[in-house]
C-alpha positions in Angstrom: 13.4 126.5 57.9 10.9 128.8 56.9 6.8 128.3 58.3 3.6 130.3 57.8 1.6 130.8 60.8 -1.5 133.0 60.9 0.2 135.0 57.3 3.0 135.9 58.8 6.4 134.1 57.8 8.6 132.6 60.3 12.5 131.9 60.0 13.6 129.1 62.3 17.6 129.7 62.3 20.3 127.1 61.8 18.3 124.7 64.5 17.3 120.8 64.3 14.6 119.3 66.2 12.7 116.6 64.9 10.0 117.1 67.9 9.8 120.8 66.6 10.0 120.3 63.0 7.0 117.9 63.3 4.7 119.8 65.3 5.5 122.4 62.7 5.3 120.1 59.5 1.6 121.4 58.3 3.1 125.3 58.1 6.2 124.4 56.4 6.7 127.0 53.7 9.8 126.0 51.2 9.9 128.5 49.3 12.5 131.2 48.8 12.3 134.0 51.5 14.7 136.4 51.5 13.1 138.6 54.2 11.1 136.8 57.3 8.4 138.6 59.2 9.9 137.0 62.1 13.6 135.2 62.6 13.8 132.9 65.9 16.9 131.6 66.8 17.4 128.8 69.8 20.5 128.1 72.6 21.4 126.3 75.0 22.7 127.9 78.3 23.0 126.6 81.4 23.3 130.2 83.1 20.6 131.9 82.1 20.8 135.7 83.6 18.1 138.2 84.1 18.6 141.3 82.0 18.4 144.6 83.2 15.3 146.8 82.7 11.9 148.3 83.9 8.7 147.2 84.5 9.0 144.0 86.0 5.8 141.7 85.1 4.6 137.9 85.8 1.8 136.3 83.6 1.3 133.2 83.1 4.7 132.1 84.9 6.9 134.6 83.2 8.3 137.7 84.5 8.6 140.5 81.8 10.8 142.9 81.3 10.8 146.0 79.1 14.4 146.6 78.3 13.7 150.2 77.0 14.6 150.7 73.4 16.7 147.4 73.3 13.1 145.3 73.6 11.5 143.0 75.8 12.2 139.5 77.6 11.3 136.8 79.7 12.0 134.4 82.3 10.6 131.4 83.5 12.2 129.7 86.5 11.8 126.6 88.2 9.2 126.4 90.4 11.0 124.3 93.4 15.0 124.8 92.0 14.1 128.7 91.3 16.8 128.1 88.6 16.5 130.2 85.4 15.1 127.4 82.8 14.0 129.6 79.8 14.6 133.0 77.9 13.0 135.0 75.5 14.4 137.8 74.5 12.6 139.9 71.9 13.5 143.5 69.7 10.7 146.0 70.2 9.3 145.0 66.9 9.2 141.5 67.6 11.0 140.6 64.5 14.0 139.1 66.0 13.2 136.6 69.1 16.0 135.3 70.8 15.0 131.7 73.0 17.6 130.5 75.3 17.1 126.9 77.4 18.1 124.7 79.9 18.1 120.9 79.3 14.9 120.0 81.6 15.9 116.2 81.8 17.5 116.7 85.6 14.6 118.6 86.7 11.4 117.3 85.6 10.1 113.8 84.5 6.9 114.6 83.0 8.4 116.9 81.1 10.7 117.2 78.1 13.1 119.7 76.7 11.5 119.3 73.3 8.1 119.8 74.3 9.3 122.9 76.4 10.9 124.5 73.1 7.3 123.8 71.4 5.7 125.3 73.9 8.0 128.4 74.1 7.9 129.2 70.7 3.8 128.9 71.0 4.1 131.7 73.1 6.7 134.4 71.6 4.6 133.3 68.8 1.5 134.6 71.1 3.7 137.6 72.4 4.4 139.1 69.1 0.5 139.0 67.5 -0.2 141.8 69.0 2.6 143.8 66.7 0.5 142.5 63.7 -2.9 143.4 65.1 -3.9 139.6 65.9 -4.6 137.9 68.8 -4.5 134.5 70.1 -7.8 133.1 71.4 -8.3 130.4 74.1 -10.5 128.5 72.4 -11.5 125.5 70.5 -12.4 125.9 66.6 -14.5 124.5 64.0 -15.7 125.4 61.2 -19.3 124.7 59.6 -19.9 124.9 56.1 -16.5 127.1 55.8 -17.5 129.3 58.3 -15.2 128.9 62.0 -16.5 129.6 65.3 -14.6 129.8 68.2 -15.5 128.2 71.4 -14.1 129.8 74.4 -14.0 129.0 78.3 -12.1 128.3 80.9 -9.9 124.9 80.9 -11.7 121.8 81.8 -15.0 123.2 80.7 -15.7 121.0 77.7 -14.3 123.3 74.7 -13.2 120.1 73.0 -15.9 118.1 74.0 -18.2 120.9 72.2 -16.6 120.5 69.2 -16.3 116.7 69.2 -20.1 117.1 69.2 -19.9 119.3 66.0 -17.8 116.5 64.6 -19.8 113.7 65.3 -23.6 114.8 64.0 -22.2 117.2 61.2 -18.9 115.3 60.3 -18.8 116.5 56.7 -19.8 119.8 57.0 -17.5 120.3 60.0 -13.3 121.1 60.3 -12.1 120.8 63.6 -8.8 122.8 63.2 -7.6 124.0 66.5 -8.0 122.6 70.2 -6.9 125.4 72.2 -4.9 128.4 70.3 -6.3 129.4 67.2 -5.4 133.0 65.9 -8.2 135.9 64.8 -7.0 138.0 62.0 -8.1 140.5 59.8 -7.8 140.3 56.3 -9.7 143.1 53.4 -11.9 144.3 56.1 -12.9 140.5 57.1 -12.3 138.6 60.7 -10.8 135.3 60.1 -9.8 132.6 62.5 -6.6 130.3 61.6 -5.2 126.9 63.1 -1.4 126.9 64.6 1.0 124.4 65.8 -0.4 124.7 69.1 -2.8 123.0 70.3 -2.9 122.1 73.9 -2.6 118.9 74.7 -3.9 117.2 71.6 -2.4 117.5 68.2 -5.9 118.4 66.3 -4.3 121.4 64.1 -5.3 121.9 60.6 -3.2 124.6 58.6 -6.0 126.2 57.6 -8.2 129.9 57.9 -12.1 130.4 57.8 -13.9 133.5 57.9 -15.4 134.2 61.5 -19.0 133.6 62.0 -18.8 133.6 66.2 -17.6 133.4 69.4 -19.4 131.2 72.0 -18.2 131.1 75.5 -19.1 128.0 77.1 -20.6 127.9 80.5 -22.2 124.3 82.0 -25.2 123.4 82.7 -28.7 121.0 82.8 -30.1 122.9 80.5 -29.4 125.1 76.8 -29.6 128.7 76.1 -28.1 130.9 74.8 -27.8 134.5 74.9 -25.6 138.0 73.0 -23.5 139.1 75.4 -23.3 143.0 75.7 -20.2 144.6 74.7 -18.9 145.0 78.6 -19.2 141.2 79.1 -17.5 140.9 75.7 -14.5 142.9 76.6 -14.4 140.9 79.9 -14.8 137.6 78.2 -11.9 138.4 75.6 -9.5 139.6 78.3 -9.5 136.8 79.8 -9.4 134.5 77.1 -6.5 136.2 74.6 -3.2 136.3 75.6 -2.8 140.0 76.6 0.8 141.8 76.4 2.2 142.5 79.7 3.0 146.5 78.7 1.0 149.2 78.6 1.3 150.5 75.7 1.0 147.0 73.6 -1.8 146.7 75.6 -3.5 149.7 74.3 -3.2 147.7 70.6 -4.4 144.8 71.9 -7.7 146.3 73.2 -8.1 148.0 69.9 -7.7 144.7 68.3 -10.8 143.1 70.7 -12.9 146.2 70.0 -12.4 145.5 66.4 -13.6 142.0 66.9 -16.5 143.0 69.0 -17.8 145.2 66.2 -17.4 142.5 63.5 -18.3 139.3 65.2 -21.4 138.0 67.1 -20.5 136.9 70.5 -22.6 134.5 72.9 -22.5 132.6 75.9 -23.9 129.0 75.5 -25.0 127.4 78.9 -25.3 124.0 77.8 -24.9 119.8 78.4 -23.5 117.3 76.4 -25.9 117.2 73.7 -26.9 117.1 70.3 -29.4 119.8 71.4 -26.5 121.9 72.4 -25.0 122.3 69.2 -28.5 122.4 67.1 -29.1 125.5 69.2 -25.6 127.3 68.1 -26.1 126.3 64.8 -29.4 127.6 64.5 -28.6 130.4 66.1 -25.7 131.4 64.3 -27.0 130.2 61.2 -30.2 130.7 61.0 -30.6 130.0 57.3 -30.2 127.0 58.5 -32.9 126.7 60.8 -35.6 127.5 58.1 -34.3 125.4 55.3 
């Protein structure tokens, strides 16, 4: 099966899931591919080793490895069994990922293996932007008027809440078309942000791409402002909001990419409530066209 995520085509080898292939459904591509950006195949192992390498890494509850010229990999173990319950092994031009998995049903009850291959997949998915000079953002998107802007905060912050707002007082000028993972890409000279099949723990997704007006990082509050951040609190912001390679060296491409983004796009931080208020004041802001009409 063949899928379209953020332009770039993905081969899903010889594998049935019906939990996968629906999450996936709105990036289906059926046409004829003869040569994938990306190839992912998935097995089931119930020994799943740690290869040998350098530079030994944990983000995010994955250690990384750099296995020299043969690629990279990770491994997620169990937090209480320490057993080995996932692999990814990637080639160092993230073109071939490699996903091995243990059946979770022993181990956890909230949990389930299909979910966990969903999940995975989101991020070798995330690994592997930075190879095509994209980045995944932590954030919530809408767009207004065809135009997206990214929300951006912490977890439990009120990201979706935000754009619920957006929804409700400006429903048919508004596209709510990521929850928690949309993608930033660069297309002719032009920032655009795209929906995946990941989004958190709601399945508000759209298969869609919108030029990038903004980036707001949310912060509560009684009261609204909002304010530019400078290009230190930028960087800051957007470290800790993409997902960053572990490596050096993919990490130098990755702060290109957020430099490039810091010169293109308007970024703010929005101390606000729940309000109609709230969102007036990012509107106007970003749009302020809007404002005088």
């Amino acid at each position: 099966m063949f899928y379209r995520i953020a332009n770039i085509l993905i081969e899903i080898k010889e594998f049935e899931n019906e939990y996968l292939e629906h999450r996936l459904s709105a990036y289906l591509d059926p046409g004829r591919h003869p040569m994938p950006d990306i190839c992912v195949s998935f097995k089931e192992n119930n020994n799943i080793t740690v290869p040998k390498g350098k530079d030994y890494h944990r983000l995010d509850a994955w250690y990384w490895v750099d296995r020299n010229d043969e690629g990279y990999s990770a491994i997620k173990q169990g937090s209480k069994t320490r057993i080995n319950l996932n692999r990814m092994d990637f080639d160092k031009a993230c073109k071939n990922i490699s996903i091995e998995y243990v059946d979770i049903k022993d181990y956890y009850k909230d949990l389930t293996t299909d979910r966990v291959l969903h999940m995975i997949l989101g991020e070798a998915f995330a690994f592997c932007q930075t190879n095509y000079g994209q980045t995944v953002l932590h954030s919530a998107a809408a767009s207004y008027k065809g135009q997206a802007i990214l929300f951006s905060a912490p977890s439990e912050t009120g990201k979706s809440t935000h754009t619920s707002l957006w929804k409700k007082f400006y429903s048919d000028d508004v596209v709510l078309f990521n929850d928690d993972t949309p993608v930033i890409f660069e297309q002719d000279g032009q920032l655009y942000s795209c929906g995946t099949p990941w989004s958190g723990k709601t399945e508000i997704n759209e298969n869609v791409h919108f030029p990038l007006a903004a980036i707001v990082f949310l912060k509560q509050g009684k009261e609204n402002f909002i304010r530019p951040l400078s290009t230190v609190e930028s960087v800051i912001k957007l470290l800790n909001e993409t997902k960053k390679p572990v490596f050096e060296h993919l990490m130098d491409k990755h702060m290109e990419i957020i430099s490039n983004i810091i010169r293109k796009t308007p970024i703010y931080e929005l101390t606000c409530n729940i309000s109609k208020e709230a969102v007036d004041l990012v509107k106007d802001t970003v749009f302020p066209e809007e404002k005088k009409s």
